[in-house]
Structure formats: C-alpha cells, structure tokens
Backbone as ProteinMPNN parsed JSONL, in Angstrom:
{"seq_chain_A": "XXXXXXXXXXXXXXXXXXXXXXXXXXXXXXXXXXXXXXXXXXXXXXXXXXXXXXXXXXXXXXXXXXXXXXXXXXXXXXXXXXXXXXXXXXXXXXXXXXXXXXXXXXXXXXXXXXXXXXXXXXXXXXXXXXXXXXXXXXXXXXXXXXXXXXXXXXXXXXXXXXXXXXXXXXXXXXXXXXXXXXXXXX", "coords_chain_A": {"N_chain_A": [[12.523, -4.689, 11.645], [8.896, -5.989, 11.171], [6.166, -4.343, 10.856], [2.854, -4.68, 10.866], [-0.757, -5.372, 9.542], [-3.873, -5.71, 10.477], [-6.435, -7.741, 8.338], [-9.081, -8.238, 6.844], [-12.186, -9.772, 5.511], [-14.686, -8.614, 4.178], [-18.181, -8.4, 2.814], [-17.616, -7.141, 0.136], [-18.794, -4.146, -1.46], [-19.871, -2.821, -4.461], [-17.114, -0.818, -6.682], [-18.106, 1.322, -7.635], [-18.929, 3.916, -7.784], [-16.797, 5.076, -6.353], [-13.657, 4.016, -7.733], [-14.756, 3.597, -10.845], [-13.556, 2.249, -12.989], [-12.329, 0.164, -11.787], [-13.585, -1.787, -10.639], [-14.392, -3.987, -8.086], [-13.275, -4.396, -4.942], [-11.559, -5.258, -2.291], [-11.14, -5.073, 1.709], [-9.483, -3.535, 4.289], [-8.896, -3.216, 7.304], [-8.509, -2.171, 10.797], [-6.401, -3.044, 13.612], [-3.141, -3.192, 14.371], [-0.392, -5.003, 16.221], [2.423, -2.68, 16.386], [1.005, -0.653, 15.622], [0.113, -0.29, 13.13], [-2.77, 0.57, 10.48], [-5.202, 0.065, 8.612], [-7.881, 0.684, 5.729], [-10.849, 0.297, 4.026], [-11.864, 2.067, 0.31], [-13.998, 2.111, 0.231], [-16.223, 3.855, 1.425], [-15.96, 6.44, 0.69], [-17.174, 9.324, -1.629], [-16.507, 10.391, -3.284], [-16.431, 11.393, -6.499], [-14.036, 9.113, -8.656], [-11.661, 8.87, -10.976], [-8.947, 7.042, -12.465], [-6.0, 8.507, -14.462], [-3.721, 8.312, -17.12], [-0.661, 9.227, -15.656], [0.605, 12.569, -17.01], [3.449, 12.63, -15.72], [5.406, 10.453, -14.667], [5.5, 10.001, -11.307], [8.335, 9.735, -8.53], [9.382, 7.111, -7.576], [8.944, 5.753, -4.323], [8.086, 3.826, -2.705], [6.901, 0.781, -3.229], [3.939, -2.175, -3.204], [2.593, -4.727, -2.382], [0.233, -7.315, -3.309], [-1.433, -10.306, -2.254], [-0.929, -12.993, -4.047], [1.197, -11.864, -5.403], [2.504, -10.21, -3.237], [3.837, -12.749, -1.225], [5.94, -13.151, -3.577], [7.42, -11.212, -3.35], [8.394, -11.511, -0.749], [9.541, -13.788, -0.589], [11.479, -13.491, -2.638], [12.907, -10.998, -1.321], [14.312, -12.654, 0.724], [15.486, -14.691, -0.161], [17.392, -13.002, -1.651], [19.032, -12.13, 0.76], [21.256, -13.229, 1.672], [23.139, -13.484, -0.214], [22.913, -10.23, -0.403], [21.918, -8.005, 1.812], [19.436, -6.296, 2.078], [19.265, -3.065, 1.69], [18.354, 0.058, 3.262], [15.728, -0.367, 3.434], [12.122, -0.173, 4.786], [9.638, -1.142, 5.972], [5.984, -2.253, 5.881], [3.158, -4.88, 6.4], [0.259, -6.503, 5.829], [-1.913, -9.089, 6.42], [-2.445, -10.671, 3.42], [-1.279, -8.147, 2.155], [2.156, -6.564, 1.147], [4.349, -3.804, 1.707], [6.728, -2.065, 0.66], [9.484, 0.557, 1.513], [11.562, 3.009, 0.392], [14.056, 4.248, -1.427], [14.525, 5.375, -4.45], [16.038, 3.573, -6.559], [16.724, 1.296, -4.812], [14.408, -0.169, -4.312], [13.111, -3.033, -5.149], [12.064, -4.673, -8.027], [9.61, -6.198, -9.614], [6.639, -7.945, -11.572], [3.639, -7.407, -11.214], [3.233, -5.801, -8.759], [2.765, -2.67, -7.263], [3.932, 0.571, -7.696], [4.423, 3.503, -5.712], [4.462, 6.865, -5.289], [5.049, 10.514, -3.97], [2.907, 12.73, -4.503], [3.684, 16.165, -4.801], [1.458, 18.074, -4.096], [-0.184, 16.474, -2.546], [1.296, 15.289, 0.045], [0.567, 13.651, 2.345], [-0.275, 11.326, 0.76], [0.71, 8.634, -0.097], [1.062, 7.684, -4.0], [-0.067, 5.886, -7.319], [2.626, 5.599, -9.2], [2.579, 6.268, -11.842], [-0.16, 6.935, -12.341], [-3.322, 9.504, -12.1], [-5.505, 10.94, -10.261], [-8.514, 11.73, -10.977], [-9.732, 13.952, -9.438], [-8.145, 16.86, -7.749], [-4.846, 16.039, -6.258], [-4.765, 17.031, -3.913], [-7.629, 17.655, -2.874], [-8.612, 14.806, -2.688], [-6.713, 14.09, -1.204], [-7.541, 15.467, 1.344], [-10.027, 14.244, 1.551], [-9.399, 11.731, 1.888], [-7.896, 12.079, 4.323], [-10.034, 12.781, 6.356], [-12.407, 11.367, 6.126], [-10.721, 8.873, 6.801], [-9.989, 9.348, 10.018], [-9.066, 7.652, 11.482], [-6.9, 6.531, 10.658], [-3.273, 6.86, 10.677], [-1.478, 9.299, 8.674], [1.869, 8.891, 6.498], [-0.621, 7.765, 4.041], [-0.678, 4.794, 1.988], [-2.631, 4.042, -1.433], [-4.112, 1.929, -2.48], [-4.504, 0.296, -5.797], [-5.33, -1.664, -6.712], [-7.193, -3.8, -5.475], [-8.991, -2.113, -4.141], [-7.736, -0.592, -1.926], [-7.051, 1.103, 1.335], [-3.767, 1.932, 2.975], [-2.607, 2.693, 6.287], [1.319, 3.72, 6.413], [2.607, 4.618, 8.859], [3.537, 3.102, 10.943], [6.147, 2.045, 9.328], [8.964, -0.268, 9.564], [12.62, -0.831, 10.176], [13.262, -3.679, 7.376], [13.248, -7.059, 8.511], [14.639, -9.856, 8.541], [13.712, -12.237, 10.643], [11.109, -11.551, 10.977], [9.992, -11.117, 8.913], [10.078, -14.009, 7.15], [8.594, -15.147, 9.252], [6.111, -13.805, 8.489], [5.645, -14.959, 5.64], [5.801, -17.666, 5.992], [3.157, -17.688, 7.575], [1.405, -16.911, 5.564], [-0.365, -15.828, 2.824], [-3.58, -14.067, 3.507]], "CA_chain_A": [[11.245, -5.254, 12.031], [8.118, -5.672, 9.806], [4.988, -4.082, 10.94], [1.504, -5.925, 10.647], [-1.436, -5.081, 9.617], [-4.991, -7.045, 10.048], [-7.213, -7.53, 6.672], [-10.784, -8.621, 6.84], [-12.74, -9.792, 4.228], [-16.159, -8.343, 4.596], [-18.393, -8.732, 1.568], [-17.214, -5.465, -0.459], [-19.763, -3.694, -2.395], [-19.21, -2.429, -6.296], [-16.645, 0.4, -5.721], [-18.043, 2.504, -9.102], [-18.849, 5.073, -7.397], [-15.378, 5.249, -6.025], [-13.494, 4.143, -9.01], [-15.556, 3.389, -11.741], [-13.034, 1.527, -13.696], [-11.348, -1.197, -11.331], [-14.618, -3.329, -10.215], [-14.698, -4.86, -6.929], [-12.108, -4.204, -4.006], [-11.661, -5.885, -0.394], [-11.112, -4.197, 3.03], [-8.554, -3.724, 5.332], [-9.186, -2.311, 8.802], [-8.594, -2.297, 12.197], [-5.461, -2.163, 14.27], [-2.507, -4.473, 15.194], [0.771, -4.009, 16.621], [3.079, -1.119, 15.625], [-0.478, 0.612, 15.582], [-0.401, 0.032, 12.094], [-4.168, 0.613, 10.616], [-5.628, 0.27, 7.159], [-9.389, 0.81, 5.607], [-11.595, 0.346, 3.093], [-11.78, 3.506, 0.621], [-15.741, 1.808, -0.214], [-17.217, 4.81, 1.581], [-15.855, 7.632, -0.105], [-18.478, 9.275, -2.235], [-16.167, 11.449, -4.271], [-15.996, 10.22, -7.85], [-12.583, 9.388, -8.696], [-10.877, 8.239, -11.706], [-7.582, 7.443, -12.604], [-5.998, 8.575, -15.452], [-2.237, 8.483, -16.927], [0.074, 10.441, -15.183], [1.837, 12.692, -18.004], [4.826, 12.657, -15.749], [5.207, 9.817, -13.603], [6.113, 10.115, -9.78], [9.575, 8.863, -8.486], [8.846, 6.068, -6.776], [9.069, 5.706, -3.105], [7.618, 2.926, -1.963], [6.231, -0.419, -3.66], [3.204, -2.349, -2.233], [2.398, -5.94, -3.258], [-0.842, -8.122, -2.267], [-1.974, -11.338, -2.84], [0.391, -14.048, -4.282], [2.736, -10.745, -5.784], [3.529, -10.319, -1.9], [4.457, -13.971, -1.221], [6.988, -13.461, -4.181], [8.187, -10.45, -3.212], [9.156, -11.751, 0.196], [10.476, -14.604, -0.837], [12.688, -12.732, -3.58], [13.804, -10.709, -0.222], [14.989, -13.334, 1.788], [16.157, -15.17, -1.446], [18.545, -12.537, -1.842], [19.325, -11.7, 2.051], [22.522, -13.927, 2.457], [24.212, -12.601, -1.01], [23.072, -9.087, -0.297], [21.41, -7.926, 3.122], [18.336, -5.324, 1.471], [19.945, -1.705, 2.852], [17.417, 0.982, 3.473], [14.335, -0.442, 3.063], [11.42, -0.6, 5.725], [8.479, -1.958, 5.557], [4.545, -2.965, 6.513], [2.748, -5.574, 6.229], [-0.883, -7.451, 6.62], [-2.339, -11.062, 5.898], [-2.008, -10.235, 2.246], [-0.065, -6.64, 1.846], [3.32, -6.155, 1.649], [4.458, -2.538, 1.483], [8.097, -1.44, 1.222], [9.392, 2.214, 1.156], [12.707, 3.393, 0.625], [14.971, 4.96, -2.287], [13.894, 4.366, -6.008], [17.104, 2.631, -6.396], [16.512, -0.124, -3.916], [12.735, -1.011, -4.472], [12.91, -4.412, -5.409], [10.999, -4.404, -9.279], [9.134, -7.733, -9.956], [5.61, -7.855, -11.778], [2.421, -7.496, -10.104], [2.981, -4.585, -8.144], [2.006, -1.256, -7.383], [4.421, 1.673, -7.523], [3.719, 4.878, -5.223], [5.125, 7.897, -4.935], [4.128, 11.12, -3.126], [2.613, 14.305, -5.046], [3.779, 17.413, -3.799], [0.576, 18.833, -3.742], [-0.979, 15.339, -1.679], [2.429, 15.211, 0.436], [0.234, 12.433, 2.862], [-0.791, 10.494, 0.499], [1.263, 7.723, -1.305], [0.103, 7.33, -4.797], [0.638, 5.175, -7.873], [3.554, 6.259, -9.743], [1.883, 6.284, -13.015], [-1.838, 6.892, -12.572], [-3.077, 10.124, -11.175], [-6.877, 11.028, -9.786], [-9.158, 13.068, -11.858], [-9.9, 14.773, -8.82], [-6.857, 17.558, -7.397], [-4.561, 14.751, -5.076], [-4.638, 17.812, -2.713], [-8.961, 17.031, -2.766], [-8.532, 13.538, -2.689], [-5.815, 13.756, 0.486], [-8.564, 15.725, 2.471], [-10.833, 13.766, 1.625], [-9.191, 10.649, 2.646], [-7.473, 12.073, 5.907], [-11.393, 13.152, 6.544], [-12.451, 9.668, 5.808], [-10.022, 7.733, 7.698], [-8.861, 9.915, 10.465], [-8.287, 6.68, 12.745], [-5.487, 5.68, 9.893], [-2.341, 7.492, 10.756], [-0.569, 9.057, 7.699], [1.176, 8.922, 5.51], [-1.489, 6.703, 3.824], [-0.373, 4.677, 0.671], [-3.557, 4.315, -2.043], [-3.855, 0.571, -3.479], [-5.383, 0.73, -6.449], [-5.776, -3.546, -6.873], [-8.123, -4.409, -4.175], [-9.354, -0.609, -3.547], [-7.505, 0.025, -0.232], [-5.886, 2.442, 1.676], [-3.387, 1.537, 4.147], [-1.816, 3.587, 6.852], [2.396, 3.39, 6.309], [3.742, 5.504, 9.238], [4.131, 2.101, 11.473], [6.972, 1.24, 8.938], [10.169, -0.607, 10.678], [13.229, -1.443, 9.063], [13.278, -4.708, 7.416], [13.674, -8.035, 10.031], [14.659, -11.179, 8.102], [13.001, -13.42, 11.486], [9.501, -11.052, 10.356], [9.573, -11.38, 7.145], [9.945, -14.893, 7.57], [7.657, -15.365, 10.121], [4.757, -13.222, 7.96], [5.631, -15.518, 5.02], [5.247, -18.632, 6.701], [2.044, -17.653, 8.146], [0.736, -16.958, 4.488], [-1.728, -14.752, 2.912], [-5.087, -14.645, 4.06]], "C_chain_A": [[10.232, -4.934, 10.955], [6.755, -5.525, 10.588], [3.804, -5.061, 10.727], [0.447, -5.022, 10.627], [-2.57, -6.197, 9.656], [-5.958, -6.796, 8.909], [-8.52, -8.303, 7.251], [-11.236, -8.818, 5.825], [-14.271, -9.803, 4.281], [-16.732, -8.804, 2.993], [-18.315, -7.0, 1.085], [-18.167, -5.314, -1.54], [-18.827, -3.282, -3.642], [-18.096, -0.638, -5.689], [-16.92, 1.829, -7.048], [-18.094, 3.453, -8.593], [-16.882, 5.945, -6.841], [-14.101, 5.33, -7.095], [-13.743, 2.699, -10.049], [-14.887, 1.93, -12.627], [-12.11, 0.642, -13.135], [-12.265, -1.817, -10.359], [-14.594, -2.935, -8.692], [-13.599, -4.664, -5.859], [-12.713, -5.189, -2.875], [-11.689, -4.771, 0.681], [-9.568, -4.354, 3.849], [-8.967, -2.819, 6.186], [-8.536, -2.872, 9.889], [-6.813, -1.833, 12.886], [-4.481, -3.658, 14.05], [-1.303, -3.69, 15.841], [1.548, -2.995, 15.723], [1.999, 0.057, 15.379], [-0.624, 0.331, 13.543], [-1.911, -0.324, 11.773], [-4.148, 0.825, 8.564], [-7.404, 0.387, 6.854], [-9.776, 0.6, 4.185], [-12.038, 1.572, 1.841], [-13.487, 3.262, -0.172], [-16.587, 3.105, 0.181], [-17.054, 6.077, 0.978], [-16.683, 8.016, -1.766], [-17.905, 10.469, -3.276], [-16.091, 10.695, -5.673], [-14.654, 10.247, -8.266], [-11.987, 8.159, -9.781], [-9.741, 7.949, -11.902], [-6.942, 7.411, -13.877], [-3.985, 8.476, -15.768], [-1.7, 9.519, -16.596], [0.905, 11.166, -16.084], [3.471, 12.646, -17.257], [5.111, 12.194, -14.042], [5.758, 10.262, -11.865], [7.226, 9.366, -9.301], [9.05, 7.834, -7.536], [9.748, 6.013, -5.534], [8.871, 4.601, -2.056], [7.453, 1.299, -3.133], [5.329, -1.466, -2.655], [2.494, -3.577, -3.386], [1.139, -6.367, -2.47], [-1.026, -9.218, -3.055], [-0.821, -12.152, -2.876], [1.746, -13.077, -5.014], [3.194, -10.599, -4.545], [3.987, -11.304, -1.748], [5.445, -13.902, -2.291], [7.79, -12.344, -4.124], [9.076, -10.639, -1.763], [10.162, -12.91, 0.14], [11.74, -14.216, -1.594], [13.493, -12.285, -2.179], [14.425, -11.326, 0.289], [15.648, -14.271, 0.865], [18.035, -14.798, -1.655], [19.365, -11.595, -0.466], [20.483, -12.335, 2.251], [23.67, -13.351, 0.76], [24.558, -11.215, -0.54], [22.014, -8.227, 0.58], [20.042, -6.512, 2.349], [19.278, -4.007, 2.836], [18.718, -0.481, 2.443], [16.166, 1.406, 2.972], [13.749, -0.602, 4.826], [10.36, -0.912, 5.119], [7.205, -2.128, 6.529], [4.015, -4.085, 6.126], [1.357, -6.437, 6.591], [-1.111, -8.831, 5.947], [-1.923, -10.839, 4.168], [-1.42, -8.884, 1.269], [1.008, -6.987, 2.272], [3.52, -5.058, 1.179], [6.005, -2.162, 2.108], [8.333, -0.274, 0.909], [11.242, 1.977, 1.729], [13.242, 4.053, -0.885], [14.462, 4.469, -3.817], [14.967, 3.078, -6.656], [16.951, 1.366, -6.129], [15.359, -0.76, -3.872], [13.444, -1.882, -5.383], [11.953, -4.265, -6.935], [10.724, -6.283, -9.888], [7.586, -7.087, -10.957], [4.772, -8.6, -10.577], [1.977, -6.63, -8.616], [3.04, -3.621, -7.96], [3.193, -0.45, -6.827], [4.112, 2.81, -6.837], [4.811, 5.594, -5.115], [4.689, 9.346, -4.168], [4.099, 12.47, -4.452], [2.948, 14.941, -4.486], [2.654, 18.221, -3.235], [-0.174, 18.135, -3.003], [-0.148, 15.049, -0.511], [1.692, 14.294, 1.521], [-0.378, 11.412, 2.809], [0.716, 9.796, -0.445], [0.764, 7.376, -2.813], [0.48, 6.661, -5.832], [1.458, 6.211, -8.733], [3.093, 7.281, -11.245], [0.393, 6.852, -13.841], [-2.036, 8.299, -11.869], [-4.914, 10.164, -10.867], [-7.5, 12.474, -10.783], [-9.651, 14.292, -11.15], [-8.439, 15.491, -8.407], [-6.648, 16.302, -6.513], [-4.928, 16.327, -4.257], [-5.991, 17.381, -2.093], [-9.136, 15.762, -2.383], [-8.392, 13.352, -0.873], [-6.954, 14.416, 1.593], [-9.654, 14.984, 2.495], [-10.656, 12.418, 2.555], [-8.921, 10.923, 4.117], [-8.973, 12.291, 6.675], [-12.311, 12.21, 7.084], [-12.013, 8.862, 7.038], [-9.074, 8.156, 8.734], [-8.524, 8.851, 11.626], [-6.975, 6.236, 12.051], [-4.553, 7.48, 10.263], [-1.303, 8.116, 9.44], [0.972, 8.596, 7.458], [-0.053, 7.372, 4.782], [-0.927, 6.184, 2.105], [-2.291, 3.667, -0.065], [-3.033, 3.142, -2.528], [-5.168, 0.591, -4.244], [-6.338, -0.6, -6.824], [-6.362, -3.542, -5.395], [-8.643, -2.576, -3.601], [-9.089, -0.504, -2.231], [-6.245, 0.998, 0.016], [-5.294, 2.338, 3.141], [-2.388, 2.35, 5.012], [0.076, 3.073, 6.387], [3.388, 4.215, 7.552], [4.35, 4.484, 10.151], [5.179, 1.717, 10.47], [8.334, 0.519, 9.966], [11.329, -1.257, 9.461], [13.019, -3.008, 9.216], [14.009, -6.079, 8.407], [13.613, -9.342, 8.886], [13.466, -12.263, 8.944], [11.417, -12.828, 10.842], [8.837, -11.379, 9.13], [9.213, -12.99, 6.885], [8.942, -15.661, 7.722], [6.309, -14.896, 8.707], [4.903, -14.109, 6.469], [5.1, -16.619, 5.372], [3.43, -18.729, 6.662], [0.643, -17.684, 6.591], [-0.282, -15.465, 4.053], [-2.793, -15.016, 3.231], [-6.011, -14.587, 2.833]], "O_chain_A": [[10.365, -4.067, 10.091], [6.218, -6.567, 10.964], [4.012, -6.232, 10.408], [0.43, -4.041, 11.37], [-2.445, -7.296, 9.116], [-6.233, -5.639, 8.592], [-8.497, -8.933, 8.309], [-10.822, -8.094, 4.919], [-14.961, -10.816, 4.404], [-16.034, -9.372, 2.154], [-18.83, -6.003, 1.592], [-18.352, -6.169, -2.405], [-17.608, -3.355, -3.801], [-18.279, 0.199, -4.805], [-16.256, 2.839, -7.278], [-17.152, 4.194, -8.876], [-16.241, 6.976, -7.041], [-13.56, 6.408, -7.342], [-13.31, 1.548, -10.098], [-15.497, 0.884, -12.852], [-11.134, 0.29, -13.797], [-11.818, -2.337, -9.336], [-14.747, -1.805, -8.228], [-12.608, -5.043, -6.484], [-13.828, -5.668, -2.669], [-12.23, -3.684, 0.478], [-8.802, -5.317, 3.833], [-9.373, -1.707, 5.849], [-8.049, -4.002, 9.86], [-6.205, -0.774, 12.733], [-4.869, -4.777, 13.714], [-1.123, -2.483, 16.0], [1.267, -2.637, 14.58], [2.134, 1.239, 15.062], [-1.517, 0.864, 12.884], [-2.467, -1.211, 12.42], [-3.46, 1.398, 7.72], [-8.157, 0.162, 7.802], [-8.967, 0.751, 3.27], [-12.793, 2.346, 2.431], [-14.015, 4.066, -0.94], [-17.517, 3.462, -0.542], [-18.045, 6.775, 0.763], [-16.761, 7.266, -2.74], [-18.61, 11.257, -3.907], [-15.717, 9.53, -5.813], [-14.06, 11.326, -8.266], [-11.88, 6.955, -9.548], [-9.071, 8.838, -11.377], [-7.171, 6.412, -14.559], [-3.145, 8.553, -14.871], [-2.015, 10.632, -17.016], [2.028, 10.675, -16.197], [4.498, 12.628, -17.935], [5.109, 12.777, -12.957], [6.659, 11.095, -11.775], [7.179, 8.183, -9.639], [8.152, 8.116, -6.742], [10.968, 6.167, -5.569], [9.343, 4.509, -0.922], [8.457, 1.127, -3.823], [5.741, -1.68, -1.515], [2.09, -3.488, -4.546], [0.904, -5.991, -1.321], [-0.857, -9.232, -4.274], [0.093, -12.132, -2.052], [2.915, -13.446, -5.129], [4.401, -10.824, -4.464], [5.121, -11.169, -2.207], [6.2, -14.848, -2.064], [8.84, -12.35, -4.765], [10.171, -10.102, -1.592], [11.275, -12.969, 0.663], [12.866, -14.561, -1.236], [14.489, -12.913, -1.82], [15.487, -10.772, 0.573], [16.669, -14.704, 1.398], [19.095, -15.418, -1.743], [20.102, -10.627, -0.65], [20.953, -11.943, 3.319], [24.816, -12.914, 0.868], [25.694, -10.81, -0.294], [21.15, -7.701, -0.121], [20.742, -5.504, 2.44], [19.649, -4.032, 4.009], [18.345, -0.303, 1.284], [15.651, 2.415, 2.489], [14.426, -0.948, 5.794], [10.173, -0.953, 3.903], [7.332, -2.143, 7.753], [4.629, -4.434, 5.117], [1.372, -7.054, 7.655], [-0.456, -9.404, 5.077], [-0.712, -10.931, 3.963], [-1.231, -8.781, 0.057], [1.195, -7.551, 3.349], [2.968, -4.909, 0.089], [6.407, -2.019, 3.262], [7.595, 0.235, 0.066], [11.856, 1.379, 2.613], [12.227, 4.399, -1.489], [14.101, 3.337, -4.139], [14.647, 1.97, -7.087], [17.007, 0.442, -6.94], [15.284, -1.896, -3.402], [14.243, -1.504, -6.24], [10.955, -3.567, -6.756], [11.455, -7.154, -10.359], [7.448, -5.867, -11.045], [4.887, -9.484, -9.729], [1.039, -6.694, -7.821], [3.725, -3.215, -8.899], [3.535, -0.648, -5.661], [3.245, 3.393, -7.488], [5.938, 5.151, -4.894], [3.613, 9.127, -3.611], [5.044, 12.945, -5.083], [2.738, 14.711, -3.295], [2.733, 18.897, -2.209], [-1.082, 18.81, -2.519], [-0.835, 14.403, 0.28], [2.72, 13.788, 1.971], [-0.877, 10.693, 3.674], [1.48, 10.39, -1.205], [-0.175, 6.582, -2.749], [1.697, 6.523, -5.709], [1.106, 7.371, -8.945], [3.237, 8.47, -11.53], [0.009, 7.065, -14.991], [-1.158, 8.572, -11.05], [-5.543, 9.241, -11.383], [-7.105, 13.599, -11.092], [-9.945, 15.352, -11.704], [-7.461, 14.795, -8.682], [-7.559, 15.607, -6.065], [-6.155, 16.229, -4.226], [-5.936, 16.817, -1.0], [-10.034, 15.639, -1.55], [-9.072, 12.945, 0.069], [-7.166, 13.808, 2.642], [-10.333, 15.038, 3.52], [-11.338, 12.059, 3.515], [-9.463, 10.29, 5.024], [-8.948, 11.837, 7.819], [-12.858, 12.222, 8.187], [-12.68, 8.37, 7.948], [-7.893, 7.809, 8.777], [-7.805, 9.157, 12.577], [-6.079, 5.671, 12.678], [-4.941, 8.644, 10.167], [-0.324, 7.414, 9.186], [1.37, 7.83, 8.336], [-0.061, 6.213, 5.197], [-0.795, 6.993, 1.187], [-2.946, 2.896, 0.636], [-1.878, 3.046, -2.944], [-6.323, 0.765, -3.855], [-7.535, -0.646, -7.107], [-5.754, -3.235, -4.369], [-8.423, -2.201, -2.45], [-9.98, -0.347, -1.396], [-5.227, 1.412, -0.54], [-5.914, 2.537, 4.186], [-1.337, 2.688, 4.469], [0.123, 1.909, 5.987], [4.585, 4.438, 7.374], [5.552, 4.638, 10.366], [5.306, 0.517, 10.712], [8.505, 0.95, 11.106], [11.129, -1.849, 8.401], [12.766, -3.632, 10.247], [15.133, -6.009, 8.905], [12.523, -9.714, 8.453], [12.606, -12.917, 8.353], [10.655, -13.623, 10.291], [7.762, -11.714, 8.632], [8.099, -13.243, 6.427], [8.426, -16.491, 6.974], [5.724, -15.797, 8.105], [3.845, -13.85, 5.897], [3.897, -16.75, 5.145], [2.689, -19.479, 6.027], [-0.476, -18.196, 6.555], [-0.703, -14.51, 4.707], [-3.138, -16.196, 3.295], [-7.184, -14.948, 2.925]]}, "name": "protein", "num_of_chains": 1, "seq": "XXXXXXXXXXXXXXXXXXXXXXXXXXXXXXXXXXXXXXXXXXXXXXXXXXXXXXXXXXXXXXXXXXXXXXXXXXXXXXXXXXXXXXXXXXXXXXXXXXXXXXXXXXXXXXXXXXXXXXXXXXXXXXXXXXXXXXXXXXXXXXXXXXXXXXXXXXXXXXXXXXXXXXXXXXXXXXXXXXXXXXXXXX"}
C-alpha cells in the first residue's frame, strides 16, 4: 500500500532565513489517511545552510516531487511485470513521492533527492550529500519542536523546502501507485 499525503499551496514566503541559498519553497501540511502528515519548514528561525557532506550518507530512502515523481512511478510500474520492486515502501502526496528501503533497491533516475539518516539526527532523514551548518542533532530538535504534530521519522526536502513525516510508510501497492499516478500531481 502507498500512503498519502495532502499538499497545499499557500503563498510561501522567501525561505532565506531558513535556507539562504535555495529561494522559494511550497508547503505541505495537514493530515490524510495512514495519518501521514507533512509541513512547511517556513517557520523555523534557525539559520541553516547546507554544505557538502565530506562523507556522504548511505542512502535510505529517495523522495521525488513534481514531474521527477510522475517518472519515478511510472518507471515503477514500468518495471513491475518483469520485476515486482522487493523491499521497498513508500509515501506519497499530490506531488511527493518518497520511497525507503535498502541502498541497493532505490530506484536511481535524475531529479531526485537522496536521504539518509545521521547517527547523531537518527529522526531525521537527510540528503545524502548535503549536510546543515547547524549540528543535525540541533536541527532534529529543532524540527521535532517545530512540527510535533508530524510523526517521525521526518525526511528533509531540500527542492520545495519541506519536511514530510515518513513513519505512515506501507509497502509498495501496484493498484496505489497507480491510482496516485492517475490522479496526477497537484
């Protein structure tokens, strides 16, 4: 099964304060089924850069939005009757897709975002590559602080500044996937 999340598109303020160097973000909030929940990380007033990671994070997850999700689901179900995707789960809202499972089995296309978990952030997801100029340990309190209606762990999108709960994952559902294709991004 594939989780859901709902997205909103409020008008999103500048997120410099937040981070400085990737403009403009959207929102995600609220609730749907599976409880999954996502938010906005616009209010956080910590300053927070991101810088290269000298030594990337294994990757754990992958988390697409926009028209990179629409081709990552399609790739899935593309390759569902050669070779059935094995121990992936997944979330999903109007324009997120977010899979988590083995570094192995993530799916690798362009256009989306790698996470993995810090040991020292252990409920935050983060990009593989990039890390926060603040400690993640600082960060993760800050966010769980922040957004304690989102359930962790929380994975950190760095394209569209959001931060979306991941503990609703479910394993992958061909009819869902499907279905949440169909329906489109918002």
């Amino acid at each position: 099964m594939l989780s859901f999340l709902r997205c909103c598109d409020e008008s999103p303020q500048s997120l410099l304060n937040t981070f400085p160097n990737h403009g403009i973000g959207g929102f995600v909030q609220g609730f749907t089924e599976w409880a999954a929940k996502g938010a906005s990380m616009d209010a956080i007033f910590l300053p927070i850069r991101w810088a290269p990671r000298l030594d990337p994070l294994l990757p754990i997850a992958v988390a697409a939005q926009g028209d990179a999700a629409s081709v990552l689901a399609r790739r899935l179900l593309r390759e569902w009757d050669r070779e059935p995707p094995t121990g992936l789960s997944g979330v999903a809202a109007a324009d997120i897709l977010i899979l988590l499972g083995e570094a192995e089995g993530l799916p690798w296309i362009d256009g989306v975002q790698y996470l993995g978990r810090d040991p020292t952030a252990p409920s935050l997801l983060l990009p593989t590559v990039l890390s926060p100029t603040v400690a993640p340990s600082l960060l993760e309190r800050a966010l769980l602080r922040r957004f304690r209606d989102l359930v962790p762990p929380l994975a950190i999108l760095l394209s569209g500044s959001r931060v979306a709960s991941v503990a609703a994952v479910r394993p992958l559902d061909r009819d869902r996937l499907r279905a949440w294709l169909e329906k489109g991004p918002a």
